[in-house]
PDB file of the backbone (N, CA, C, O) and the ligand in Angstrom, with CONECT records:
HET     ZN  A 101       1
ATOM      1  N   UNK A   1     -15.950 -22.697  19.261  1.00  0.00           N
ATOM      2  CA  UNK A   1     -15.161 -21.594  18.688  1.00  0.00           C
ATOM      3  C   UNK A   1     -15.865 -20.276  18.997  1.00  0.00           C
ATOM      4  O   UNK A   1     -16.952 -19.894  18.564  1.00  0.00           O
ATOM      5  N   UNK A   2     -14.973 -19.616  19.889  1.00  0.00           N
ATOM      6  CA  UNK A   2     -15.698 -18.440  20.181  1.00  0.00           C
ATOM      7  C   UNK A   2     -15.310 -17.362  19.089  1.00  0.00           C
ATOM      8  O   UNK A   2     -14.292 -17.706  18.489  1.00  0.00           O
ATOM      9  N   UNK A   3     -15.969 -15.842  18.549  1.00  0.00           N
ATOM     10  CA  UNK A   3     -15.706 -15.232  18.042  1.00  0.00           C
ATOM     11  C   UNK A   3     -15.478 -13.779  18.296  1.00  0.00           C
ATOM     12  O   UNK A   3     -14.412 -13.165  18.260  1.00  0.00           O
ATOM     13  N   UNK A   4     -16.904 -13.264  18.607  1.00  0.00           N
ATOM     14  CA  UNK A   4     -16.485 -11.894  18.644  1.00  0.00           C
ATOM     15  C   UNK A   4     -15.826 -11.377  20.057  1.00  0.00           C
ATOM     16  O   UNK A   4     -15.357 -10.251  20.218  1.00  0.00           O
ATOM     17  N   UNK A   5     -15.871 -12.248  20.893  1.00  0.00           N
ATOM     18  CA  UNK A   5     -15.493 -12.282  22.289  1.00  0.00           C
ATOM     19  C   UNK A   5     -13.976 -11.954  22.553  1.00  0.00           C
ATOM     20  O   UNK A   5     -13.468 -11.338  23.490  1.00  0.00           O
ATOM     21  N   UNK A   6     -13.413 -12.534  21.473  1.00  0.00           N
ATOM     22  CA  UNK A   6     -11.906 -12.768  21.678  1.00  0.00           C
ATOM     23  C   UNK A   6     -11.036 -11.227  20.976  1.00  0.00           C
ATOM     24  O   UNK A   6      -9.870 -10.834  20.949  1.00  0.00           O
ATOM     25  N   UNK A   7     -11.958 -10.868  20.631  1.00  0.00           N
ATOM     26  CA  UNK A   7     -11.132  -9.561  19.198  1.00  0.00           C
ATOM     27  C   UNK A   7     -10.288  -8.977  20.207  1.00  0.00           C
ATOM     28  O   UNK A   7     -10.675  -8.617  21.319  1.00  0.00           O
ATOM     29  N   UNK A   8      -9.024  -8.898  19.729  1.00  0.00           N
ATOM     30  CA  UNK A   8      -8.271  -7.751  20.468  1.00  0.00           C
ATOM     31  C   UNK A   8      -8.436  -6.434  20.037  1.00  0.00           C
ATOM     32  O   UNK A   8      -8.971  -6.238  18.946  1.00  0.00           O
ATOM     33  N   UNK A   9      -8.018  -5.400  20.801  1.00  0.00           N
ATOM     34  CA  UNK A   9      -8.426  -4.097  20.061  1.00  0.00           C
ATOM     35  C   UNK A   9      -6.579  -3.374  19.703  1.00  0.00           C
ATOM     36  O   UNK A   9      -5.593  -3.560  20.415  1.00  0.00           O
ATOM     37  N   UNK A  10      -6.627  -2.796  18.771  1.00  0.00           N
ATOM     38  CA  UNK A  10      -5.174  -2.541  18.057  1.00  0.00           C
ATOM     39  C   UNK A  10      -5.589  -1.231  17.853  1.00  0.00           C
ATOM     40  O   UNK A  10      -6.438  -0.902  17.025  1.00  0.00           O
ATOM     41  N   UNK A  11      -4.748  -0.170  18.917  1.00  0.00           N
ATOM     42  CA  UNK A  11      -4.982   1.300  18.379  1.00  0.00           C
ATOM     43  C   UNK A  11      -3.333   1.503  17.432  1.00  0.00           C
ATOM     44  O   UNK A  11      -2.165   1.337  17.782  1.00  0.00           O
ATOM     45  N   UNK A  12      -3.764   1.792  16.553  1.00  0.00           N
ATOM     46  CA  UNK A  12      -1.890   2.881  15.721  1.00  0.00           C
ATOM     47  C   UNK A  12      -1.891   4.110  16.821  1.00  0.00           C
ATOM     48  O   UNK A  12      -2.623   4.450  17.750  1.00  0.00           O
ATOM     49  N   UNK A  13      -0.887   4.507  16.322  1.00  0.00           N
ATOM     50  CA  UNK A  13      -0.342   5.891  17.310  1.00  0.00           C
ATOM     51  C   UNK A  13      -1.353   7.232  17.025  1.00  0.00           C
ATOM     52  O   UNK A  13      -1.485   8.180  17.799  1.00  0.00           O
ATOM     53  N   UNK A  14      -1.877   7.101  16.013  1.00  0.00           N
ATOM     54  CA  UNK A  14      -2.535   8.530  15.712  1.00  0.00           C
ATOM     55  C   UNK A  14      -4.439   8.118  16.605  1.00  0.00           C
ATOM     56  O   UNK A  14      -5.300   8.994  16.687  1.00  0.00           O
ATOM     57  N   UNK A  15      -4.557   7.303  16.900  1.00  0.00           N
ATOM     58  CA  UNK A  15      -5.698   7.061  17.591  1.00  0.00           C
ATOM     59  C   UNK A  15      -6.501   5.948  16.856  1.00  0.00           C
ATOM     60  O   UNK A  15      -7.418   5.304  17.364  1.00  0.00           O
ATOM     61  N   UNK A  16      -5.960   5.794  15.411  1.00  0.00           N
ATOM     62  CA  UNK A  16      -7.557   4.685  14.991  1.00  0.00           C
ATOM     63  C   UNK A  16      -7.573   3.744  15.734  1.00  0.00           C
ATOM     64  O   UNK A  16      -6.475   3.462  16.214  1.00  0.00           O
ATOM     65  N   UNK A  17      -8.733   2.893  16.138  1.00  0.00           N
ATOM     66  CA  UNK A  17      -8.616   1.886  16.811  1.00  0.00           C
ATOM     67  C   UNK A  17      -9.122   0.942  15.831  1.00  0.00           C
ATOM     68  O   UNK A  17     -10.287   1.112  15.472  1.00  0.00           O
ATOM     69  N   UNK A  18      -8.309  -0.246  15.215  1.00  0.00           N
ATOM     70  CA  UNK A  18      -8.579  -1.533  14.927  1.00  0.00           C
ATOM     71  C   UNK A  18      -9.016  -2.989  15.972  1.00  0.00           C
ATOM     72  O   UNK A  18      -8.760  -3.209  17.155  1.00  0.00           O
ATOM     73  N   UNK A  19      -9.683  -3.714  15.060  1.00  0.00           N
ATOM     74  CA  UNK A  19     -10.178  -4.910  15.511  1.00  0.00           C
ATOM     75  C   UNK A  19      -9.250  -6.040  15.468  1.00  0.00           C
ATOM     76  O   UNK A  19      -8.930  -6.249  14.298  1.00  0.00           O
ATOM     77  N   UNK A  20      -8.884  -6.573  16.006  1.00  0.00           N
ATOM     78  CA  UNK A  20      -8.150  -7.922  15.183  1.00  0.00           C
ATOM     79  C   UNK A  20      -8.702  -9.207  15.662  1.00  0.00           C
ATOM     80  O   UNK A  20      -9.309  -9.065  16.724  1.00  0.00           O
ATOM     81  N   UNK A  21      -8.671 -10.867  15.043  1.00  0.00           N
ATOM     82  CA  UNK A  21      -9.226 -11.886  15.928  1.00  0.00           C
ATOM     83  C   UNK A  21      -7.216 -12.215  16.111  1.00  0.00           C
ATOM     84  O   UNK A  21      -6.482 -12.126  15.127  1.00  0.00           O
ATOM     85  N   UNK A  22      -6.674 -12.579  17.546  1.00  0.00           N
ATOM     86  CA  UNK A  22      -5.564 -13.140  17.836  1.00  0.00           C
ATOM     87  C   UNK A  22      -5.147 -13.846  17.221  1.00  0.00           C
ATOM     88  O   UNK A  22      -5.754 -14.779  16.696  1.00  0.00           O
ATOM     89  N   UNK A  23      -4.029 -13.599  17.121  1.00  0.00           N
ATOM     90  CA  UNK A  23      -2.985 -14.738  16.058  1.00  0.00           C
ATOM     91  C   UNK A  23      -2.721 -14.521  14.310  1.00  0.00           C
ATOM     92  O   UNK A  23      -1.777 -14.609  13.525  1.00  0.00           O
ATOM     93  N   UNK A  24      -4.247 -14.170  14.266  1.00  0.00           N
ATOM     94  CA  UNK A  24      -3.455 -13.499  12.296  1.00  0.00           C
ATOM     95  C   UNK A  24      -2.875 -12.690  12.509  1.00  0.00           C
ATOM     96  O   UNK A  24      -2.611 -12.355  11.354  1.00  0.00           O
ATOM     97  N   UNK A  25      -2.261 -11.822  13.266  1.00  0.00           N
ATOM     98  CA  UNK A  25      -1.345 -10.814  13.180  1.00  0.00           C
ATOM     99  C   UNK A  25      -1.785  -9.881  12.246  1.00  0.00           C
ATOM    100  O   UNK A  25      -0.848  -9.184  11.856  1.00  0.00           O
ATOM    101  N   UNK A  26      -3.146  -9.529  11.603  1.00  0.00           N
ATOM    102  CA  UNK A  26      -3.497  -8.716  10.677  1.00  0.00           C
ATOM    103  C   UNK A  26      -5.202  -8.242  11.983  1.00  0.00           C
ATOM    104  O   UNK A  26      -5.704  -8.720  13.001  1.00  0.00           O
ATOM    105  N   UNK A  27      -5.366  -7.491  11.384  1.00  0.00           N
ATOM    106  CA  UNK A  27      -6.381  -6.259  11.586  1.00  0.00           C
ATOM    107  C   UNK A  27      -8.164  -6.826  11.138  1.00  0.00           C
ATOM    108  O   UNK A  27      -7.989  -7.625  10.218  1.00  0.00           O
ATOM    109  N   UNK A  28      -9.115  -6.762  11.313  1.00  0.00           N
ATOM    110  CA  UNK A  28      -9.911  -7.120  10.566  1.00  0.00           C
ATOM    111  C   UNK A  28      -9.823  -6.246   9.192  1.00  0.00           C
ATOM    112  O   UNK A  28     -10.112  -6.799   8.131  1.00  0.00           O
ATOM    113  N   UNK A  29      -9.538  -5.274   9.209  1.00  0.00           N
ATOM    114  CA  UNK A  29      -9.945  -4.819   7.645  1.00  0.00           C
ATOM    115  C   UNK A  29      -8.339  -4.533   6.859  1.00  0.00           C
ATOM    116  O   UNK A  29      -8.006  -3.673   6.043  1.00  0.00           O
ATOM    117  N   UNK A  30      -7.289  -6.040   7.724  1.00  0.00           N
ATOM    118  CA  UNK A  30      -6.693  -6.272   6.477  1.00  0.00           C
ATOM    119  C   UNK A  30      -4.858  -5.687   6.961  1.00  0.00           C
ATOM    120  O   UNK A  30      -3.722  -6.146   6.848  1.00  0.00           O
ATOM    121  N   UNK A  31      -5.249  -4.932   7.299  1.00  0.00           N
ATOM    122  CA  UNK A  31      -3.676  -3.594   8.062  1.00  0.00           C
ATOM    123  C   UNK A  31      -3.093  -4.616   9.137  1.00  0.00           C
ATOM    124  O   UNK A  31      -3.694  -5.180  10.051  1.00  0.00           O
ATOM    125  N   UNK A  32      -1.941  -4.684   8.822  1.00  0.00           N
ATOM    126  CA  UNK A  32      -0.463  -5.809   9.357  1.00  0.00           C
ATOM    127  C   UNK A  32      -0.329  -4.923  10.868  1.00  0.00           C
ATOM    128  O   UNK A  32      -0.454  -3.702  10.964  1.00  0.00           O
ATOM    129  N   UNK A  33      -0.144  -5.541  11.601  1.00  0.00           N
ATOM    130  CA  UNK A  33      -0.541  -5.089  12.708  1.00  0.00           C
ATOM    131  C   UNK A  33       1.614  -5.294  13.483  1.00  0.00           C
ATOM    132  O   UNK A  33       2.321  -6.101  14.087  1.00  0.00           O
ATOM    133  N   UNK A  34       1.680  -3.818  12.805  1.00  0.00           N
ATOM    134  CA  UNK A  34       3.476  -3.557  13.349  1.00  0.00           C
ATOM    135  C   UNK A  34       2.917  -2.320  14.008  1.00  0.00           C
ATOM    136  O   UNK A  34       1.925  -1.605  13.869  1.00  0.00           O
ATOM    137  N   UNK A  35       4.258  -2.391  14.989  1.00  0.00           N
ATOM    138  CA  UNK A  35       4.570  -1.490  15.727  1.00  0.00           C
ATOM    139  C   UNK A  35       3.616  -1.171  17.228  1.00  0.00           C
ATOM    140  O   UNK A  35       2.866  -1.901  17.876  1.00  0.00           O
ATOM    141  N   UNK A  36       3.872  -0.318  17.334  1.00  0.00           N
ATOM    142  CA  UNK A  36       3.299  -0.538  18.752  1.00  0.00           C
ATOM    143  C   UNK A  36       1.514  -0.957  18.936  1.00  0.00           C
ATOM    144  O   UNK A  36       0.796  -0.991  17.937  1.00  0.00           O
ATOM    145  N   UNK A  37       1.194  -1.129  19.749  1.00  0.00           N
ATOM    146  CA  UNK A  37      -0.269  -0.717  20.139  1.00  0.00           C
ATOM    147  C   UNK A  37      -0.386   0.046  21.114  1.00  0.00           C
ATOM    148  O   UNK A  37       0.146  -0.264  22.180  1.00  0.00           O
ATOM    149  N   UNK A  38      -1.202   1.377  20.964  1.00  0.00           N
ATOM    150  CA  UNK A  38      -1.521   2.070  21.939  1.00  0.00           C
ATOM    151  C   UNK A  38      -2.838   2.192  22.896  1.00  0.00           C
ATOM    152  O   UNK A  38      -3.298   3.253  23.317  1.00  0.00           O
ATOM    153  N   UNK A  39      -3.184   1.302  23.070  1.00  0.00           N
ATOM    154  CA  UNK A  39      -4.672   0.959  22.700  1.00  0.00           C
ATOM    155  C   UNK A  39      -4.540   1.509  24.757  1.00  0.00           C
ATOM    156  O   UNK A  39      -5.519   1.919  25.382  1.00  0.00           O
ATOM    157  N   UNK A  40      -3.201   1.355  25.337  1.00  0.00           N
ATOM    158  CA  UNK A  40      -2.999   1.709  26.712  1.00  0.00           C
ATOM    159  C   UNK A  40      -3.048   2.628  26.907  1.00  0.00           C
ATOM    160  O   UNK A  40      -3.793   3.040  27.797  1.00  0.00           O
ATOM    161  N   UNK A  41      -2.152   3.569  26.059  1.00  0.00           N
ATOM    162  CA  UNK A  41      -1.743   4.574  26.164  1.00  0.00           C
ATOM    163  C   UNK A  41      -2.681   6.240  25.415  1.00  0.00           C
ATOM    164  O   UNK A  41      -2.387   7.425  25.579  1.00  0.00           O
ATOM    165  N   UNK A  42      -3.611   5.722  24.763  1.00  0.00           N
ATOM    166  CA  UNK A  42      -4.106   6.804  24.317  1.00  0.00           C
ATOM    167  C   UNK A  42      -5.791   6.456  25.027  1.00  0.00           C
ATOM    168  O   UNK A  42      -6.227   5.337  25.298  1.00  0.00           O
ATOM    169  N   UNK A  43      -6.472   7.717  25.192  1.00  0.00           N
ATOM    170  CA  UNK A  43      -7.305   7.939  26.033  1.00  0.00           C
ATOM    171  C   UNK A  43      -8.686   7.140  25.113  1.00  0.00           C
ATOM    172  O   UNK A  43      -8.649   7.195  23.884  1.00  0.00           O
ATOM    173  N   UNK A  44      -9.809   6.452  25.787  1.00  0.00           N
ATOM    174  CA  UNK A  44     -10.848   5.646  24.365  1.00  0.00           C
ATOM    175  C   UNK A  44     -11.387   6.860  23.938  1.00  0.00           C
ATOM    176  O   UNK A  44     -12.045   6.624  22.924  1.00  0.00           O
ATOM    177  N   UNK A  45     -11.437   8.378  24.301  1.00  0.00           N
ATOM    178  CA  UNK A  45     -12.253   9.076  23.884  1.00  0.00           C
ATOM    179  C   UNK A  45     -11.221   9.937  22.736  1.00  0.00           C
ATOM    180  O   UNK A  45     -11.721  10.408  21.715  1.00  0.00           O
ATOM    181  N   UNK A  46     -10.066  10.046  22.969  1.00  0.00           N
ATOM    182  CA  UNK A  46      -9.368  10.441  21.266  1.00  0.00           C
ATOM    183  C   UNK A  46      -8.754   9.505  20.218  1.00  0.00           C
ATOM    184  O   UNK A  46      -7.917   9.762  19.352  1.00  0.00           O
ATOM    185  N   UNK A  47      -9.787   7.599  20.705  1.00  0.00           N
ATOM    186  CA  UNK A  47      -9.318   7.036  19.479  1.00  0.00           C
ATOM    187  C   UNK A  47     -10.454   7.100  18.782  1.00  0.00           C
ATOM    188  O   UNK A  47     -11.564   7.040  19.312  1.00  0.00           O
ATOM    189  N   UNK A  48     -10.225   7.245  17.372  1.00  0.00           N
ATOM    190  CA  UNK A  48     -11.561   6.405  16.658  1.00  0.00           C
ATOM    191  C   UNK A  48     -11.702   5.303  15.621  1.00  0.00           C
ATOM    192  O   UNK A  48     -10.787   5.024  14.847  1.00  0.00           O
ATOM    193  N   UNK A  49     -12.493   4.888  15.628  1.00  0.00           N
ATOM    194  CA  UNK A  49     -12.825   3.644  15.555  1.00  0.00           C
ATOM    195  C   UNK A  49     -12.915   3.463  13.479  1.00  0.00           C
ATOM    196  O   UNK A  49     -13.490   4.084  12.585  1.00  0.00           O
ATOM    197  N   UNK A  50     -12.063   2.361  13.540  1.00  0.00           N
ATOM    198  CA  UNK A  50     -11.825   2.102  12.117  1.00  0.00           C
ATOM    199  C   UNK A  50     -13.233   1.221  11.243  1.00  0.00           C
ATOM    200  O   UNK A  50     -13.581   0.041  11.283  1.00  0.00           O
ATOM    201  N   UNK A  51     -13.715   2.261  10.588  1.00  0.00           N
ATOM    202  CA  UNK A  51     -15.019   1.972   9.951  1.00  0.00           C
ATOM    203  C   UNK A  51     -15.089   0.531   9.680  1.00  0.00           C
ATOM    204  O   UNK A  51     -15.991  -0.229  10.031  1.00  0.00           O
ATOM    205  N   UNK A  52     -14.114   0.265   9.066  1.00  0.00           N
ATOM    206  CA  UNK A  52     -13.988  -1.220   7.983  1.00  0.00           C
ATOM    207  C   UNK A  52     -13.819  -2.025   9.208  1.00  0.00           C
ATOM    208  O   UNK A  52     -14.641  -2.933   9.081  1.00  0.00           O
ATOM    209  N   UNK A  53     -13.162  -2.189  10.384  1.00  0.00           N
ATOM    210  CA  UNK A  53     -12.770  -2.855  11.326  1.00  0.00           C
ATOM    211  C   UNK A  53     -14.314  -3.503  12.394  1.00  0.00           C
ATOM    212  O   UNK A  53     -14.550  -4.658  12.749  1.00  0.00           O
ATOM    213  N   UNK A  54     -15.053  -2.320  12.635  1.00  0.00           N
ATOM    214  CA  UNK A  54     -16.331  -1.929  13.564  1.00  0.00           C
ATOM    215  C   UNK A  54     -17.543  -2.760  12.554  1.00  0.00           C
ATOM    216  O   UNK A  54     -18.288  -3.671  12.916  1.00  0.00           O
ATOM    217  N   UNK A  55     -17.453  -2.105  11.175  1.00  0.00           N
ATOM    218  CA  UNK A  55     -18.706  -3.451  10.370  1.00  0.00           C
ATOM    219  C   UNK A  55     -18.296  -4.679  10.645  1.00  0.00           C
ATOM    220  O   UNK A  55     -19.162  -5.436  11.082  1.00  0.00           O
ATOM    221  N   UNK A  56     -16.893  -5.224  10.475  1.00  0.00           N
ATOM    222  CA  UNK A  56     -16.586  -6.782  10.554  1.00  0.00           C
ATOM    223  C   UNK A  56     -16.942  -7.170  11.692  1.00  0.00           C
ATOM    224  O   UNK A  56     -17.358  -8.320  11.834  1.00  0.00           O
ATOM    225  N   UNK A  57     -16.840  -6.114  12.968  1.00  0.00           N
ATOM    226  CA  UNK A  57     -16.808  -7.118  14.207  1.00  0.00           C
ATOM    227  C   UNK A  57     -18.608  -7.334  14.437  1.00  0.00           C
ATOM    228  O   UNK A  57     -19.225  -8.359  14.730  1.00  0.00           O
ATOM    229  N   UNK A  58     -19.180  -5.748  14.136  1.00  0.00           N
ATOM    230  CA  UNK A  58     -20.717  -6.140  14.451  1.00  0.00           C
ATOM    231  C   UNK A  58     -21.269  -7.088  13.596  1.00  0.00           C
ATOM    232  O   UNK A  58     -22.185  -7.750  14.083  1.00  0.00           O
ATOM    233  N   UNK A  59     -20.672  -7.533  11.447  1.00  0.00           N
ATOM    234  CA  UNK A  59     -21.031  -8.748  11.108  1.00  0.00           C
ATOM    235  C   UNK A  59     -21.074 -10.196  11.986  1.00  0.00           C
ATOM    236  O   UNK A  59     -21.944 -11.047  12.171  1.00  0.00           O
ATOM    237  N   UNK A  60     -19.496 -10.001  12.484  1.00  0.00           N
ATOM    238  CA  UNK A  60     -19.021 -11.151  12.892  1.00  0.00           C
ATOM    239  C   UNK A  60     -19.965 -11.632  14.431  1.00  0.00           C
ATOM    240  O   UNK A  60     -20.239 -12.801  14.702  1.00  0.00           O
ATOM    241  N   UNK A  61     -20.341 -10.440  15.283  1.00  0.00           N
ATOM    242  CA  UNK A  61     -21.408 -10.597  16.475  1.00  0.00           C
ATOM    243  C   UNK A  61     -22.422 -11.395  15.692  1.00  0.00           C
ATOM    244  O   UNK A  61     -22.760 -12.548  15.957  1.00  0.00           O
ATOM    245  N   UNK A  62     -22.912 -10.581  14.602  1.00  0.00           N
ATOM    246  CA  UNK A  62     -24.382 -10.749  14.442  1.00  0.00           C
ATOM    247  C   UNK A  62     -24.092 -12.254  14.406  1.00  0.00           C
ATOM    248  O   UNK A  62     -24.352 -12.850  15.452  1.00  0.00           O
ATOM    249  N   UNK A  63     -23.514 -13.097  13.215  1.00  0.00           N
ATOM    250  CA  UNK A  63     -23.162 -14.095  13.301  1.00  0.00           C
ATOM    251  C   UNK A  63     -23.130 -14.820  13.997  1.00  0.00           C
ATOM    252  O   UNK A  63     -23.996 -15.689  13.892  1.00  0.00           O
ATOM    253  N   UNK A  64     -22.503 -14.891  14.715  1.00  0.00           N
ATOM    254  CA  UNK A  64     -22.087 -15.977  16.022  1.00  0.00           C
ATOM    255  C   UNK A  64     -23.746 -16.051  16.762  1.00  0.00           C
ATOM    256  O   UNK A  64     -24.079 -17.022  17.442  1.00  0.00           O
ATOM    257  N   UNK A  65     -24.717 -14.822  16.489  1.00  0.00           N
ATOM    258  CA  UNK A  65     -25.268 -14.449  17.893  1.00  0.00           C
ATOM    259  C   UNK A  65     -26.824 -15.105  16.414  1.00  0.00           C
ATOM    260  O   UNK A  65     -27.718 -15.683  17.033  1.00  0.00           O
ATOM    261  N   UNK A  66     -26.985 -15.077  15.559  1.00  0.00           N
ATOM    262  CA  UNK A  66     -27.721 -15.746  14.566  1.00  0.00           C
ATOM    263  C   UNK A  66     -27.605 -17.040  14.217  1.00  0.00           C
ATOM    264  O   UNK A  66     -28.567 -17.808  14.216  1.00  0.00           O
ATOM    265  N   UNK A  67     -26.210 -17.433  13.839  1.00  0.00           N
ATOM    266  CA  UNK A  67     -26.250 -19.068  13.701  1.00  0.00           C
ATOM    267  C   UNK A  67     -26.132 -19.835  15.428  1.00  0.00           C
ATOM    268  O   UNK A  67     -26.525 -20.993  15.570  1.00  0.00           O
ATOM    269  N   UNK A  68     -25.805 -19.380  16.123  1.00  0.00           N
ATOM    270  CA  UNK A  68     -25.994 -20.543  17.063  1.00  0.00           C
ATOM    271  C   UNK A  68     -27.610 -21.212  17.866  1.00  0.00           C
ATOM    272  O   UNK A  68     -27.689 -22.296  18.445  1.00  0.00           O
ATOM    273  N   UNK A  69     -28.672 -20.281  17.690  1.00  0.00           N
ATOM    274  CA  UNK A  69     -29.721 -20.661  17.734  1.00  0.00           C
ATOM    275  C   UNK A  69     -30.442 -21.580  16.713  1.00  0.00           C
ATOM    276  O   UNK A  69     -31.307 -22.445  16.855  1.00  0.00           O
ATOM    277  N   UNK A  70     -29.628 -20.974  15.377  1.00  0.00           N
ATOM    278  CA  UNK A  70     -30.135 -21.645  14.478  1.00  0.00           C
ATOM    279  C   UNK A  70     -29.554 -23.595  14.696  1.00  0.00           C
ATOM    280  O   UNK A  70     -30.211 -24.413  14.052  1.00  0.00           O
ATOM    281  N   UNK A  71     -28.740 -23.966  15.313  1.00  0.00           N
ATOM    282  CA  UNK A  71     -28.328 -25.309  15.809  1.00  0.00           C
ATOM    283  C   UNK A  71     -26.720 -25.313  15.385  1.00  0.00           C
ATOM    284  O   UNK A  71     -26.025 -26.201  15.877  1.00  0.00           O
ATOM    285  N   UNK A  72     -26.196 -24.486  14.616  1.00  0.00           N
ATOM    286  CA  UNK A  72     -25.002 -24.578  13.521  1.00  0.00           C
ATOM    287  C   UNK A  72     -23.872 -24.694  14.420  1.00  0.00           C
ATOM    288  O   UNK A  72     -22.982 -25.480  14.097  1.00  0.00           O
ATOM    289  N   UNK A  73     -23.770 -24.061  15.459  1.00  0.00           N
ATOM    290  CA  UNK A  73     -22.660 -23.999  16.043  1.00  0.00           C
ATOM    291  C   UNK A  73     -21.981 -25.530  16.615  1.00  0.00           C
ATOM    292  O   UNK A  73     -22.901 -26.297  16.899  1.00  0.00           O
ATOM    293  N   UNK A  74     -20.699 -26.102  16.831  1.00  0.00           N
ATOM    294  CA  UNK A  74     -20.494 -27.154  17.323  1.00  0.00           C
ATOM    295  C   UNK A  74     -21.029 -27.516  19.282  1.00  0.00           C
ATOM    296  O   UNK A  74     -21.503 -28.456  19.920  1.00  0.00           O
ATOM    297  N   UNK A  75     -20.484 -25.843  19.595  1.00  0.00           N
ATOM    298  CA  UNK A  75     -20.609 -25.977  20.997  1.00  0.00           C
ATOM    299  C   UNK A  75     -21.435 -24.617  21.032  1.00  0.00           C
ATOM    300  O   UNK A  75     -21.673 -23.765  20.175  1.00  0.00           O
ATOM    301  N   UNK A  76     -21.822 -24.782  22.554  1.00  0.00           N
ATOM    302  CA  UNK A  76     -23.274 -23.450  22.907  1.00  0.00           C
ATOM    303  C   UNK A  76     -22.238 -22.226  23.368  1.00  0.00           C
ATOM    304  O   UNK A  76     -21.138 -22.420  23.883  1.00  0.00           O
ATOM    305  N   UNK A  77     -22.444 -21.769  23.265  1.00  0.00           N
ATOM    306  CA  UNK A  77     -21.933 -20.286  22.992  1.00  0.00           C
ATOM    307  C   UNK A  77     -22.092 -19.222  24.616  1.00  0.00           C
ATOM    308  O   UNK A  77     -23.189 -18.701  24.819  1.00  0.00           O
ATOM    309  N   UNK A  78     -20.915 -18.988  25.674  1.00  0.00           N
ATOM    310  CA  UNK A  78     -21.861 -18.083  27.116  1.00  0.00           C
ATOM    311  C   UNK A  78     -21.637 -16.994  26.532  1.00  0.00           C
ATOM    312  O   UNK A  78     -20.775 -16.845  25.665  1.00  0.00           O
ATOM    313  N   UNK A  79     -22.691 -15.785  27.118  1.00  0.00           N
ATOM    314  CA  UNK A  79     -21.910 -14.577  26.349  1.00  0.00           C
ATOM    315  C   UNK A  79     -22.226 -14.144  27.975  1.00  0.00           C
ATOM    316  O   UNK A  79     -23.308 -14.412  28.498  1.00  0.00           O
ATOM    317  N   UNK A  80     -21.352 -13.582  28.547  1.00  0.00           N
ATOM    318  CA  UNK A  80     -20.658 -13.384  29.429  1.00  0.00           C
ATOM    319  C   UNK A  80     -22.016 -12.172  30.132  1.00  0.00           C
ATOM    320  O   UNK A  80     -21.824 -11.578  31.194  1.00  0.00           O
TER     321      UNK A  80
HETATM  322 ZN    ZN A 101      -9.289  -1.325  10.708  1.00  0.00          ZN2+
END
């Protein structure tokens, strides 16, 4: 099970950029993920980055990148 690898990135129209992991159809920090994504269309330097979204994903790194040495993981982990 890979984790932080997979996050899609979900900009709203006004620039925030959210995290999401695929398939919950929700955001990491929770926000229902309607309407468009602009994540194409707006430039990376006038989005910014959704506080609550950016802690989950660097928790969720640290994680993946802490327990799999520790033996926990099922399968070994490439990080690309
Ligand atoms: Zn967010």
């Amino acid at each position: 099970m890979t984790k932080n690898n997979n996050l899609s990135i979900w900009v709203k129209r006004l620039g925030q950029r959210h995290y999401s992991v695929p398939c919950t159809g929700k955001t990491l920090c929770g926000m229902p993920m309607l309407g468009n994504n602009y994540s194409n269309m707006i430039p990376e330097s006038d989005q910014e980055e959704c506080t609550e979204c950016s802690r989950e994903a660097v928790s969720m790194a640290f994680e993946g990148d802490v327990l799999d040495p520790m033996g926990d993981g099922d399968e070994p982990k490439v990080w690309p």
